[in-house]
N, C-alpha and C positions, 0 to 999 in steps of 0.2 A: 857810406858817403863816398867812398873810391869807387864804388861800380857806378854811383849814376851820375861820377863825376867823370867818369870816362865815357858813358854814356849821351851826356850830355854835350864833352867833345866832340865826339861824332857828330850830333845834329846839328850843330852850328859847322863842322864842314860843309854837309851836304843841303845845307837851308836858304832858298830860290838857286838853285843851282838845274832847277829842270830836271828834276833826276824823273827816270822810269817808275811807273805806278801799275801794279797787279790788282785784282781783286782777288780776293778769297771764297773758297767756298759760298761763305757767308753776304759775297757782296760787298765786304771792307774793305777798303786798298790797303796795301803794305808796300813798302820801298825797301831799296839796300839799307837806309838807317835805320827804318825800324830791325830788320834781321841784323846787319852788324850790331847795334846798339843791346840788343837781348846776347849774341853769341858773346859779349866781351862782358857783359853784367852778369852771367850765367859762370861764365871762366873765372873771374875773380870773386864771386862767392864760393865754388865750387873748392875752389884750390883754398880758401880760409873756413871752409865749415864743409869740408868733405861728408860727413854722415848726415847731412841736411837733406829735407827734399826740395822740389823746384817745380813752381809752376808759372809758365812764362805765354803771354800771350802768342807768340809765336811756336815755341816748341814744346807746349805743352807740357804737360803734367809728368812727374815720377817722382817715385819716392814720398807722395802723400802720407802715408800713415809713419812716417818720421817725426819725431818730437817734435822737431823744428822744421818749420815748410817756407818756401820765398818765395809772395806773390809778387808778381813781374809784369806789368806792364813798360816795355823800353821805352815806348813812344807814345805815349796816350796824347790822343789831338790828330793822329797820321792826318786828316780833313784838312784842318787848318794848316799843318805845314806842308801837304803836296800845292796849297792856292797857295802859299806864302806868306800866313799872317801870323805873327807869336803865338798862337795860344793851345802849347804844345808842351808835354814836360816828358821827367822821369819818372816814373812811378815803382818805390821797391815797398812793399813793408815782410814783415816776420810775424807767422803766427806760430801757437803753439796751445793746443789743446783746443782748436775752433777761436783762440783769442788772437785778434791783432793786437801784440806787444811793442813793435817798433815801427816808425816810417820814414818816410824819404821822400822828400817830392822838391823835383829840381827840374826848372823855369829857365834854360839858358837865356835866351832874349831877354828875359826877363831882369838876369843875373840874379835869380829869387829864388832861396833853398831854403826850403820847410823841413822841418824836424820833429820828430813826437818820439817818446819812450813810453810806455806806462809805468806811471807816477813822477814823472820827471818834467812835467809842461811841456810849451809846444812855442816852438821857435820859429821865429822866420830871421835868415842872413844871422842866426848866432844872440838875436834879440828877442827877448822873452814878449809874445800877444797873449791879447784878452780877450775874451767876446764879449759883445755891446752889455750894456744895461736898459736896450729897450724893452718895455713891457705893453706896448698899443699898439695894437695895426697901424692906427693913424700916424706914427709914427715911425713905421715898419719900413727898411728897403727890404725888397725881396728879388733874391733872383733865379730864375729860371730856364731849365736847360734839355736837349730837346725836347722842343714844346710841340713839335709835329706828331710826337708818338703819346702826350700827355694829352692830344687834343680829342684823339681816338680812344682814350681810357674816361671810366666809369667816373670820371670823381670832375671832370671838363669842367661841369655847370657850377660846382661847388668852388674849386679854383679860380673862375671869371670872378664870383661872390667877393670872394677873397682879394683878388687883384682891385678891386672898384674899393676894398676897405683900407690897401696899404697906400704911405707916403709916396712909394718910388719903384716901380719897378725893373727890372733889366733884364736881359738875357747871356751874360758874362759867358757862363760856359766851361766844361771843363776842370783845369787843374784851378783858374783863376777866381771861381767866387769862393771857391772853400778858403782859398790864401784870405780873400777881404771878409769874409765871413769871423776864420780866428783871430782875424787882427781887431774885430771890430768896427768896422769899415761897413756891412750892410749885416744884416738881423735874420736872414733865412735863406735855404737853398731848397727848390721844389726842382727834382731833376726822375728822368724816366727813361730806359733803355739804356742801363748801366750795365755792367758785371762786376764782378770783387776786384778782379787787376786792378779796373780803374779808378776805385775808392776806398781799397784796403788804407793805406798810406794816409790817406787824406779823412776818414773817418775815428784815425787815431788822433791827426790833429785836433779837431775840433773837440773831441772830446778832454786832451788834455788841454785846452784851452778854456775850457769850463763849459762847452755847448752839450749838446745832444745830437745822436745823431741814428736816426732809425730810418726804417723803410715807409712807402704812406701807407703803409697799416699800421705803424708804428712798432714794427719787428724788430729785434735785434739785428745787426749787419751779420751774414754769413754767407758762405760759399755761393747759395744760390739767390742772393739779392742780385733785383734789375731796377730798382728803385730807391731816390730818397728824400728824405727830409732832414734837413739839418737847418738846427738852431742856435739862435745864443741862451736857448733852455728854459725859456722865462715862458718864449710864445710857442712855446713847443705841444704843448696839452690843446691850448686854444685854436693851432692851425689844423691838429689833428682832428678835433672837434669840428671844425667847420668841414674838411673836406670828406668828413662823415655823414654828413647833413645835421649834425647836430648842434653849429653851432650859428 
């Protein structure tokens, strides 16, 4: 809670402030808050769990085969906050043994800090969410996040299916539909071209909120998910099933 609360100070300095934008290797941009924000989340886990390992979107990985590991996304959203639009967070969680045990996901704009332990629920701002009790498409919001890289995947035709069968659908994005997801607030997340930084945290919540939460093959979440699906667990078999062609 103090690293992504220092972390999260930083972004709110430097947030529409114009700041300089890099691309990476990869084509992602990164700014001084994404690097300041990982070097000072990195500093104070380090100094309170010295024998831990660290893997940080920015500086990468050591100490992996450590009982205890920090996946680290500082800035998940960099997109949204180099245009200047909230939907940008912290992202820490804690695994140990391939399990996400603990998370963190903190929303400065938002002023909206997510919590999860396993077996201890899943909080938002200190208050205890639920996930929905929808069990209908027809009554389903669902939201969906980039949908440019899910339009180029196998499953497009089955998806559209899907969309023409629910209530509502959206394109939220990011740290923000898992927050309305465990609160209960919409019924599904269909998201593509992910890695673990960015859902380690936030697939602990939804679980101790009572959802599910797997890849669209319906995998368990680990190191090498780029995909997901997240539910309030009711419609969780059913969306599988259709984006299978099966249903």
């Amino acid at each position: 809670m103090e690293a992504a609360a220092a972390a999260a100070d930083i972004q709110r300095h430097y947030y529409q402030g114009n700041v300089s934008v890099q691309l990476k290797a990869d084509r992602t941009p990164v700014t001084i808050a994404d690097l300041e924000s990982e070097k000072t989340i990195k500093e104070i886990l380090s100094q309170a769990f010295p024998g831990d390992g660290f893997f940080g979107e920015e500086s990468g990985a050591s100490d992996m085969d450590a009982e205890y590991v920090w996946l680290v996304d500082p800035l998940d959203g960099t997109k949204s906050f180099v245009r200047g639009y909230p939907f940008f967070s912290v992202q820490i969680a804690l695994m140990r043994a391939d399990e996400i045990i603990l998370g963190v996901s903190n929303a400065p704009v938002f002023a909206e800090v997510a919590t999860a332990e396993k077996g201890g629920g899943a909080f938002i701002n200190d208050v205890p969410v639920r996930i929905s009790d929808v069990d209908q498409f027809s009554d389903m919001s669902l939201s969906t996040g980039n949908t440019h890289t899910l339009a180029q995947g196998p499953q497009w035709a089955q998806l559209g299916k899907l969309i023409s069968n629910v209530s509502r659908i959206r394109g939220y994005g990011d740290f923000y539909h898992y927050h309305l997801l465990a609160a209960g607030k919409i019924d599904a997340v269909i998201e593509s071209d992910v890695n673990i930084l960015d859902i380690a945290a936030l697939s602990l919540l939804i679980k101790e909120a009572g959802g599910r939460f797997t890849d669209l093959a319906g995998q368990a979440v680990g190191l090498a998910t780029t995909s997901v699906l997240a539910t309030n667990y009711t419609l969780h078999d059913p969306i599988l099933a259709m984006l299978s062609g099966e249903g």
